[in-house]
C-alpha positions in Angstrom: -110.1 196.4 86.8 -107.1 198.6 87.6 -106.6 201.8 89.1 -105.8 204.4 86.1 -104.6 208.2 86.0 -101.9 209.8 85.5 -99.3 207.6 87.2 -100.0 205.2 85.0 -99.1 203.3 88.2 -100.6 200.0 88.4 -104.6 199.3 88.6 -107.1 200.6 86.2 -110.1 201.9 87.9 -112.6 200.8 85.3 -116.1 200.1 87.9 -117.9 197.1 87.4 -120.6 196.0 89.2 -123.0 192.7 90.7 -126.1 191.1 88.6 -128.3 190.0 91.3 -127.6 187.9 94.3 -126.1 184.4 93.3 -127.4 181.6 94.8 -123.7 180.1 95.3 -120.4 180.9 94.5 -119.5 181.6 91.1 -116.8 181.8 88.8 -117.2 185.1 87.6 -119.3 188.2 88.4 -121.0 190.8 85.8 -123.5 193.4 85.7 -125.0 193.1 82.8 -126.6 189.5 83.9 -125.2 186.4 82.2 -121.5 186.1 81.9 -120.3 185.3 78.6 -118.2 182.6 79.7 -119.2 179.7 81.7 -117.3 177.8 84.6 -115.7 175.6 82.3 -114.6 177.9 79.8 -110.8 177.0 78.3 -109.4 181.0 77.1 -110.9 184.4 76.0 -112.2 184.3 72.7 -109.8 187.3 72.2 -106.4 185.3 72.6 -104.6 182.7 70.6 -104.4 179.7 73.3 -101.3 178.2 71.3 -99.5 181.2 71.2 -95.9 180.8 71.5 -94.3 181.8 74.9 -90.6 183.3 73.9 -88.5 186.7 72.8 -88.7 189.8 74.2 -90.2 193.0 74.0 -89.3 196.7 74.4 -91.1 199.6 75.6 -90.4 203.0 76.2 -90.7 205.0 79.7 -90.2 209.1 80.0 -88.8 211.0 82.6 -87.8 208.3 85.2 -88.2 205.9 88.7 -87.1 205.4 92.3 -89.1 203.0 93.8 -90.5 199.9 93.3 -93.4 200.1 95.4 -96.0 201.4 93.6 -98.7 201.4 96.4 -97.7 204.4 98.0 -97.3 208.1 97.1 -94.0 208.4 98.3 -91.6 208.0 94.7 -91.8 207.4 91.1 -92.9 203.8 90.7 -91.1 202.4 87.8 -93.2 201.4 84.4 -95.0 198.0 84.2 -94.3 197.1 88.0 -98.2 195.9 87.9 -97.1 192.7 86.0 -95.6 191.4 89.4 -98.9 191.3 91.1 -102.0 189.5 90.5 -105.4 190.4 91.9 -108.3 188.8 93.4 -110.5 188.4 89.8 -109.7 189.4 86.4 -111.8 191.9 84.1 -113.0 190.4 80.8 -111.6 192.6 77.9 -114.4 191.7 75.1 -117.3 191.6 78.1 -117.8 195.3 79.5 -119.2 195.0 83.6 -117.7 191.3 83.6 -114.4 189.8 86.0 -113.4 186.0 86.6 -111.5 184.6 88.6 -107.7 184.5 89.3 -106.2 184.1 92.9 -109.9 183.4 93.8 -111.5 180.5 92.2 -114.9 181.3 92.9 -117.2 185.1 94.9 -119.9 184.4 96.4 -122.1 187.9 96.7 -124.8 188.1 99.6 -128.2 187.7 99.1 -128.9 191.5 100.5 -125.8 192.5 99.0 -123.9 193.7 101.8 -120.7 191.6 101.5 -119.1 188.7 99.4 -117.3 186.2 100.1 -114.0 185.0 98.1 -112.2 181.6 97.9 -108.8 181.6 97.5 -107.7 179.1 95.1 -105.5 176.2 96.9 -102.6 176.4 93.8 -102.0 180.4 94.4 -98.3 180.9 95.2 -96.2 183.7 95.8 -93.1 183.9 93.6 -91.3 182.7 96.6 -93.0 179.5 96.8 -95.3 180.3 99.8 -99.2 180.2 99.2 -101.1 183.1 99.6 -103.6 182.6 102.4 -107.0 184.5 103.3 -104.1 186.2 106.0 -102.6 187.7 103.0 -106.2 189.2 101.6 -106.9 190.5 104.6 -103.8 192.2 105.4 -103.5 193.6 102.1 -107.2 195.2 101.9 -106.3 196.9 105.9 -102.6 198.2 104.7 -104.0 199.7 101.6 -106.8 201.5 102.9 -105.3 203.1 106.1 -101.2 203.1 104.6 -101.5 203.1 100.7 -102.2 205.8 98.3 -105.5 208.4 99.2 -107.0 206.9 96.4 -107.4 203.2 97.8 -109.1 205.2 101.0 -111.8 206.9 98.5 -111.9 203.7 96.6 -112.9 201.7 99.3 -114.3 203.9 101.7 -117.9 201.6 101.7 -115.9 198.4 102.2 -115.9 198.4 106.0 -114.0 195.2 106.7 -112.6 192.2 105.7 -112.2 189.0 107.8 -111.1 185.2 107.2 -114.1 182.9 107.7 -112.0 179.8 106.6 -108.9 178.5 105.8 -109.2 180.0 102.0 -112.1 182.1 102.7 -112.2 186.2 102.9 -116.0 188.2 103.7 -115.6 191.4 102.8 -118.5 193.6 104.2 -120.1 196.9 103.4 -121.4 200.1 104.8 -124.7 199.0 102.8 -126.0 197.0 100.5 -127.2 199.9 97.8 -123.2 200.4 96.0 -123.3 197.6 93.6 -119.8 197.9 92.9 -118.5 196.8 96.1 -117.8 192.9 95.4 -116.1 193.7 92.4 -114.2 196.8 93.5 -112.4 194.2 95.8 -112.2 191.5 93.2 -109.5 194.1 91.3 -107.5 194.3 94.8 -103.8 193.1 94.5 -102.9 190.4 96.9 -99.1 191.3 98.4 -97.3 189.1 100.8 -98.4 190.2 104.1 -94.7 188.4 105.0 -92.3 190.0 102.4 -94.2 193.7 102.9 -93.9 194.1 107.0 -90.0 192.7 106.9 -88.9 195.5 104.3 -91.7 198.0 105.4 -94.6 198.9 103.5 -94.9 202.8 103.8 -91.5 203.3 102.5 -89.5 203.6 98.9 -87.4 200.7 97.7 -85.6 199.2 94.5 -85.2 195.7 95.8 -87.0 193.2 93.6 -90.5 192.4 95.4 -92.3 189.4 95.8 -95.3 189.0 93.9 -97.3 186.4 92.8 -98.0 187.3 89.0 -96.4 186.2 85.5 -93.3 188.2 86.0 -91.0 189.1 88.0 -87.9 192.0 88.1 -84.9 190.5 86.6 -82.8 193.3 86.9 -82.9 197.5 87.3 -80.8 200.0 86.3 -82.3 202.7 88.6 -84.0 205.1 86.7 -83.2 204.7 83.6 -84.2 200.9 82.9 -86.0 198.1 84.0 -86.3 194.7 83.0 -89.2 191.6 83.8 -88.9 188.2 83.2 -91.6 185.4 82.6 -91.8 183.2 85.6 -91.8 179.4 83.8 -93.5 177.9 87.1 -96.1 180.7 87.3 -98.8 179.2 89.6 -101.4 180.3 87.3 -100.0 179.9 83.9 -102.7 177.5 83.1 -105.7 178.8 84.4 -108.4 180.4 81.2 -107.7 183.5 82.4 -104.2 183.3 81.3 -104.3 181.0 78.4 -102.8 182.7 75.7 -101.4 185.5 77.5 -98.2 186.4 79.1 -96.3 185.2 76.0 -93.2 187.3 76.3 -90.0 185.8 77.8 -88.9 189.4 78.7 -90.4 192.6 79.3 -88.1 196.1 79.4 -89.3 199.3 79.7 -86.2 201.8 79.1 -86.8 205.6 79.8 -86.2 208.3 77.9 -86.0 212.4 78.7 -89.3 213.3 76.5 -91.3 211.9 73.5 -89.6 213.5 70.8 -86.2 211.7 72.2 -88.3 208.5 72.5 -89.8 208.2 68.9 -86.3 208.8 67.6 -84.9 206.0 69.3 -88.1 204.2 68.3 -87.1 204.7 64.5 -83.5 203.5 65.3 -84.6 200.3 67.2 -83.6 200.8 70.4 -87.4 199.6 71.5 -90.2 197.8 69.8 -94.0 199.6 69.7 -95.8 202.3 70.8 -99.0 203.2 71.4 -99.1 207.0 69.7 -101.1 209.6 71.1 -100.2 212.4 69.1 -101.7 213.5 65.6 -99.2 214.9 64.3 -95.9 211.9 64.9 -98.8 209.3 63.5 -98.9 211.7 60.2 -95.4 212.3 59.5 -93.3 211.3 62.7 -92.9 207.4 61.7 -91.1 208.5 58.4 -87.7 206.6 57.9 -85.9 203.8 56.2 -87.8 201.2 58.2 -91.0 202.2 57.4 -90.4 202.5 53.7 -88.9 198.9 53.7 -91.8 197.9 55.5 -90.0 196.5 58.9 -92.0 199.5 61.0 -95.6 199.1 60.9 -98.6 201.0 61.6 -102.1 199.7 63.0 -104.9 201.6 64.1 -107.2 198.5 66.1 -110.8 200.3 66.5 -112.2 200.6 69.8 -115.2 200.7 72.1 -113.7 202.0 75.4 -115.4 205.0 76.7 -113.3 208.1 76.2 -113.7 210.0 79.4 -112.4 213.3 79.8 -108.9 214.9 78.7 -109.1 218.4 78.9 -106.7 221.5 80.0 -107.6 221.7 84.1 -108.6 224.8 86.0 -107.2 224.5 89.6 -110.1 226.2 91.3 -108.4 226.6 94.4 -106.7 229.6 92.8 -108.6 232.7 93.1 -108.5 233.5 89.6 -110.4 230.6 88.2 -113.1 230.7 90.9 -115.6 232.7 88.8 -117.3 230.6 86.2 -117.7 233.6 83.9 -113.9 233.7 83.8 -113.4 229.9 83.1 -116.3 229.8 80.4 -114.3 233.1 78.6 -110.9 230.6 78.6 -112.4 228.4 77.4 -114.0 229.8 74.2 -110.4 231.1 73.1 -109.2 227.6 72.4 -109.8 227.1 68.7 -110.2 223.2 68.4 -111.2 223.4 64.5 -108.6 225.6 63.9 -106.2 222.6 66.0 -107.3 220.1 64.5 -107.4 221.4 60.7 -103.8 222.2 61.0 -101.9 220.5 64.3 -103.8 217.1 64.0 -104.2 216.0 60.5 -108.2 216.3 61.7 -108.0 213.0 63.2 -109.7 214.1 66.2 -113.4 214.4 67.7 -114.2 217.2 70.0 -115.1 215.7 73.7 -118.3 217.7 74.7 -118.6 215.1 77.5 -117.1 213.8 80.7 -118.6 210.3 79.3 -117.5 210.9 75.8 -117.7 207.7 72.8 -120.8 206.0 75.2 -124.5 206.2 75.7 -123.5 207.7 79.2 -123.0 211.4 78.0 -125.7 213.8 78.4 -127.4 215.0 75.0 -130.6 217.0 74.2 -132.5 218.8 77.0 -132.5 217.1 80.0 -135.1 214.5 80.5 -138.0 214.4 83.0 -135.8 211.9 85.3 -133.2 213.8 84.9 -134.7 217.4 86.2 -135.8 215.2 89.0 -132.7 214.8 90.4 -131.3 218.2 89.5 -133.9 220.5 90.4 -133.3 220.4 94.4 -130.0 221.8 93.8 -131.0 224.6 90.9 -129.9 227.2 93.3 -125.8 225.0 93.6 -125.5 224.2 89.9 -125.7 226.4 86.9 -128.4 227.2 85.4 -128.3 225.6 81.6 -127.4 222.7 83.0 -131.5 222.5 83.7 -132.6 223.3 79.8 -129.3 222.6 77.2 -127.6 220.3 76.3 -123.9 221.4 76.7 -121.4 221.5 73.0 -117.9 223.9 73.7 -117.8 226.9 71.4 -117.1 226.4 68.3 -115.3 228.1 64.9 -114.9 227.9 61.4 -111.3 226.6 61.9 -110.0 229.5 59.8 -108.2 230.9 62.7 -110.8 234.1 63.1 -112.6 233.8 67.1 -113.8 237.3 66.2 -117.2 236.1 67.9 -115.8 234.1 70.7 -112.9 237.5 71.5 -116.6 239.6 72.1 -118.4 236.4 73.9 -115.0 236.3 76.3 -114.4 240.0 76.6 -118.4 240.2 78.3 -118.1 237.2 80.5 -114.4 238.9 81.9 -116.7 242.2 81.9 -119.5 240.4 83.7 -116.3 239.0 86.3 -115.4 242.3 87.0 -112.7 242.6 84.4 -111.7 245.2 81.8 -108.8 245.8 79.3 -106.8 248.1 80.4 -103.6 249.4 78.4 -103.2 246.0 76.4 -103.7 243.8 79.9 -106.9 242.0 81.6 -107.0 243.9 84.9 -109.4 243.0 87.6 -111.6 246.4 87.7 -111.7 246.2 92.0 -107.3 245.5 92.6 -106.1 246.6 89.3 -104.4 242.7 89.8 -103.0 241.5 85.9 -104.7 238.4 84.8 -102.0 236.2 84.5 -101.3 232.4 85.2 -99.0 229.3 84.4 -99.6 226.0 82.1 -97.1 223.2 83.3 -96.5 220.9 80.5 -94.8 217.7 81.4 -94.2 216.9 77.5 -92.6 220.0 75.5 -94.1 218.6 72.2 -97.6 219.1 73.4 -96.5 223.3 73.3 -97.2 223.3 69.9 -100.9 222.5 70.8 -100.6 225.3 73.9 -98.7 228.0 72.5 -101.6 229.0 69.8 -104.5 229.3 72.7 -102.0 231.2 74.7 -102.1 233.8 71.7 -105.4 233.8 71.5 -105.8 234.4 75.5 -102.9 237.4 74.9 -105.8 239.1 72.4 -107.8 240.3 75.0 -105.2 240.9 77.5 -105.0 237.9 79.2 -100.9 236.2 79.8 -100.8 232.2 79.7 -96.9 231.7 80.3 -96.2 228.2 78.8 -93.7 225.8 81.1 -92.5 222.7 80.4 -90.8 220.8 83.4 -89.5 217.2 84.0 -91.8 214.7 84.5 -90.8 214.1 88.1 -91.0 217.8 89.4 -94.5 217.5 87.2 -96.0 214.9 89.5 -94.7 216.3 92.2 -96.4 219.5 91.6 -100.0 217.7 90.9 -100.0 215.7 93.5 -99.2 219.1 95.9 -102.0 220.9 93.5 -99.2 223.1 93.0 -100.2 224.3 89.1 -102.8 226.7 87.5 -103.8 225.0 84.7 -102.4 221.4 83.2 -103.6 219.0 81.2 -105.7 216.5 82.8 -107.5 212.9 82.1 -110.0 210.8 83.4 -110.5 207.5 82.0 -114.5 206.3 82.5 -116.0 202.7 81.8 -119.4 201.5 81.0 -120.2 201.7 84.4 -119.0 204.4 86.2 -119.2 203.9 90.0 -116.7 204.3 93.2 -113.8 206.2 91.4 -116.7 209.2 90.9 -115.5 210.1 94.1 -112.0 209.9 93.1 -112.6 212.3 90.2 -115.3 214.7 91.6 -116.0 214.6 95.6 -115.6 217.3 98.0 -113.5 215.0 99.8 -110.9 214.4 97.6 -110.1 217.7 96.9 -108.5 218.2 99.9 -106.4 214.6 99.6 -102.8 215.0 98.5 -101.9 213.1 95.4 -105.7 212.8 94.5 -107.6 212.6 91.4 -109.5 215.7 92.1 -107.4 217.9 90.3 -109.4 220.9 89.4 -110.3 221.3 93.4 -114.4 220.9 93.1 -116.1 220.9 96.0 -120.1 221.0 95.1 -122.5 219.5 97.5 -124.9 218.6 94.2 -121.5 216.9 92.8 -121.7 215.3 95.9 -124.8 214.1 96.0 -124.9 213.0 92.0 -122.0 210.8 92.8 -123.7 209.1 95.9 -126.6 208.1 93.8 -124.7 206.9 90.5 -122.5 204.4 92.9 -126.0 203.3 94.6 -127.9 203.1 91.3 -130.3 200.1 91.6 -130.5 198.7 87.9 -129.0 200.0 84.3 -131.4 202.5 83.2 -131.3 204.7 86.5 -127.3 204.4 86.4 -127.6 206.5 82.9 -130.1 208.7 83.7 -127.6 209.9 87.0 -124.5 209.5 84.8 -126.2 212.2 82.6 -127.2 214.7 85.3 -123.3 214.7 86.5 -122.2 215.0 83.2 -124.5 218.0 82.9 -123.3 219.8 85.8 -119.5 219.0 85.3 -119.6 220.7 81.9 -121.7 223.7 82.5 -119.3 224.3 85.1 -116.5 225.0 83.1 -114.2 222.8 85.3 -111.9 221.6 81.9 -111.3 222.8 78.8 -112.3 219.8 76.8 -110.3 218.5 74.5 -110.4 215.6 72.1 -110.7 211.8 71.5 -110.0 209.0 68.8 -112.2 205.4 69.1 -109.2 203.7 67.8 -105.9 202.5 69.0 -102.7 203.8 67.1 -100.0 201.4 67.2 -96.6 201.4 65.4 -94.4 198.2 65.8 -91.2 196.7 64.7 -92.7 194.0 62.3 -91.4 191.1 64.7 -94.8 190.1 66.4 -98.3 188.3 65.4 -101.1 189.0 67.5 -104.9 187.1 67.9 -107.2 187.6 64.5 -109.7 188.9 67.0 -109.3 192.3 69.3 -111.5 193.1 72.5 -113.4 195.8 71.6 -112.2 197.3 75.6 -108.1 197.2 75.6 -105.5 196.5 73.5 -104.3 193.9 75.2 -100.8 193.6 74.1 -100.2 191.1 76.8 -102.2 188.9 73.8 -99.3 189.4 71.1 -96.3 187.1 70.8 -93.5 187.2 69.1 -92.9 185.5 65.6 -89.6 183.9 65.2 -89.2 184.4 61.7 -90.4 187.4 61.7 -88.3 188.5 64.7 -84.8 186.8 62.4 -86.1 188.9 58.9 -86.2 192.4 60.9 -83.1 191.6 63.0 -81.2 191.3 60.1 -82.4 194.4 58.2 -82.3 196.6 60.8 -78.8 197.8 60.6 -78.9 198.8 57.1 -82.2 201.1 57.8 -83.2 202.2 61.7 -81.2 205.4 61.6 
């Protein structure tokens, strides 16, 4: 699993968790009991084993990068820098709550569950031919938590230590033995040369090629505006069923480009290879050009099963203005989604009512008895429908007339202490203007922005509309310096540790955290606590859903919208497995097709203008 969020930086945090004790050390760990694959399993049923290793492959990047060190918050990490490292274990993409094993061949969890214990395999090298030792585990684990990003604080905040016990042997140990997460949660640690990282200095920014241990390493950088990878032919792990039938490019190059707009122009003229579209309206009409008509672009949408999550415009509730409920429930019944999605989005989209959206994890109906259990003993912290209803955003006829939701708004503003006066939402106490700032890091996503902001001006209320670079844009999330922005977080099947991340009291006071909206809620608090120490399946749900109440009766985001399928447009130069993991994409799976590759290379002059 790997830490994801905005950064796109290098682990997604997808929480898996522990079956019950094992007896011994095994190859694999999952939390849904069996693992699909025994010890002497050859590949992933999702991969071709024989798939060809050769070509290259091109990806796009926006704004741009300054450092190569992507384990920090200082800099702009550049794209795809996670294919350098490898980590402990390695998550299962068709198996949700299941990992095996990469630099460790074997985890062996506790009986009481209060630590494991990992074995590093003997054949794990760094790309500078040293092995990596239990040393290296160990250092890594300490240098993240108390130098690295805030998040690998939050994210292993129960882990209390790690220690070698052998000569390829690391115990972690934990606070308790109630977070079933734990042994996992350090199986998707990235092991860094404890060697290479205290010579060039680990808290700092660099562009010199580090060592890793993974399938790839930097061939060459032009600082921020390029950056290429190459397949490492003696990769220490090439061979293990983890790998088999991955890692199948020769080369890897991510080259950046100012905005979107700029990138799936050069797409169209060749200059890179796929993308992975996330807007409605360039998968409707954007790809239109010679190559697609000759058939040398194409256009794949691979269905899905990965839990959706949240993407939503975020309040910042450390501003005074959004502090009031009232006032963030009256924003958010201005934004016409049917209206959006009629006639912005081709109506590919599904309205996210949940923080859990696409999965049996989001709340619906009233709550149930189990549920009111847990949320009565903070009815006096939490609002009140989050008790009785089950939570759906307002909605229209998608004609463009709110007429109802302009009267619902202009009460709750009333209700706030706010009244129209002379064409402007004025707070009735100061006479202060309601007005406040939307930082867009991608202009084309104004076209979505610039409609609500007209609704919002109906009754009074000014949304002025900013687009800035994508640097000065992290820059000012990270410092929580914005009003409102647009804001994900990705959930899995199991939603655990990264709760904290996304929610705690604690983290909205860390710089550079996932707590974007500022919530500080000693129920939020306490939900979270007892979703990472839920004992068995059922009880995780049943706390999943009281969270998910409370978040969206709070009004925290304006929820937005989800697809269960991937959109993927390509240069027709690649084959890719007959079967797809239901949980990722997993292009890492594709190869490239030599005759395939020859055809398009040859056409593609007289058509990618």
């Amino acid at each position: 699993m790997k830490m994801c969020r905005r950064l796109a930086v290098l682990f997604t945090l997808a929480a898996l968790g522990v079956s019950p004790a094992f007896a011994e050390p095994r190859h694999g760990l999952s939390l849904f009991g069996d693992l699909k694959y025994p010890a002497n399993f050859t590949h992933f049923d999702y991969v071709n084993p024989d798939a060809p290793k050769g070509g290259a492959i091109k990806y796009s990047a926006i704004g741009t990068f300054d450092t190569l060190n992507p384990f920090t918050l200082k800099g702009q990490a550049a794209a795809g820098i996670g294919l350098v490292y490898d980590t402990l274990m390695v998550q299962a993409a068709d198996e949700a709550g299941a990992e095996y094993g990469l630099v460790a061949e074997s985890a062996d969890v506790a009986p009481d569950k209060t630590s494991v214990t990992y074995t590093i395999r003997t054949a794990a090298r760094f790309q500078d031919g040293t092995p990596i030792t239990a040393d290296d585990v160990v250092w890594t684990f300490e240098t993240l938590k108390a130098q690295g990003h805030p998040r690998y604080r939050l994210y292993y905040a129960d882990v209390t230590k790690a220690e070698k016990v052998g000569d390829r042997a690391v115990k972690f140990t934990f606070k308790t033995g109630d977070n079933r997460e734990l042994p996992t949660i350090v199986g998707e640690m990235p092991v860094l040369s404890k060697v290479y990282w205290t010579r060039i200095g680990f808290d700092k920014t660099t562009l010199d090629a580090p060592v890793g241990s993974g399938a790839y390493k930097v061939a060459s950088i032009d600082p921020g505006r390029a950056i290429t990878y190459q397949r490492v032919t003696d990769y220490w792990a090439k061979d293990l069923p983890v790998n088999r039938g991955r890692n199948n490019f020769d080369t890897i190059r991510y080259d950046y480009y100012r905005d979107q707009t700029i990138a799936l122009e050069a797409f169209k003229a060749g200059q890179y290879d796929i993308r992975v579209e996330n807007v409605a309206k360039n998968w409707a009409i954007g790809y239109d050009s010679p190559a697609l008509t000759a058939g040398l672009i194409k256009k794949d949408q691979i269905p899905n099963q990965v839990p959706q999550g949240m993407q939503g415009f975020g309040f910042n509730t450390r501003k005074p203005l959004f502090q009031d409920v009232r006032v963030r429930e009256a924003i958010v019944a201005l934004y016409d989604f049917e209206w959006a999605n009629k006639n912005l989005f081709y109506g590919a989209y599904t309205r996210s009512r949940s923080f859990f959206s696409n999965s049996e994890l989001a709340e619906t109906g009233a709550p149930s008895a189990e549920e009111l259990k847990l949320l009565e003993p903070f009815k006096d912290q939490i609002p009140p429908q989050a008790l009785t209803t089950e939570y759906n955003p307002p909605k229209t006829d998608g004609s463009g007339n709110i007429r109802d939701n302009l009267r619902n708004a202009l009460q709750l503003f009333a209700d706030a202490g706010w009244s129209v006066k002379n064409g402007k939402m004025v707070n009735d106490k100061t006479g202060q203007p309601f007005e406040f700032e939307f930082i867009l890091a991608q202009p084309e996503f104004e076209r979505v922005v610039l409609p609500f902001a007209q609704n919002l001006a109906r009754i009074g209320v000014k949304m002025n509309v900013r687009s800035i670079d994508p640097a000065q844009y992290e820059n000012r999330m990270r410092a929580f310096d914005f009003d409102m922005a647009v804001v994900a977080m990705g959930e899995s099947l199991s939603p655990g540790n990264e709760q904290r991340q996304y929610w705690s009291s604690a983290a909205a006071d860390e710089p550079g955290g996932d707590n974007l909206m500022g919530i500080k809620n000693k129920a939020v608090d306490a939900l979270v606590d007892l979703i990472i120490g839920a004992p068995d399946r059922q009880s995780l749900i049943t706390r999943t859903h009281a969270l998910d109440r409370v978040l969206s009766w709070s009004y925290e985001v304006l929820p937005n919208w989800y697809l269960s399928y991937f959109r993927v447009a390509y240069w027709d130069k690649f084959a890719r497995p007959k079967n797809s993991p239901p949980y990722a994409l997993s292009l890492d799976t594709w190869w490239v097709d030599a005759s395939r590759a020859g055809a398009v290379e040859a056409k593609k002059p007289a058509v990618a203008k």
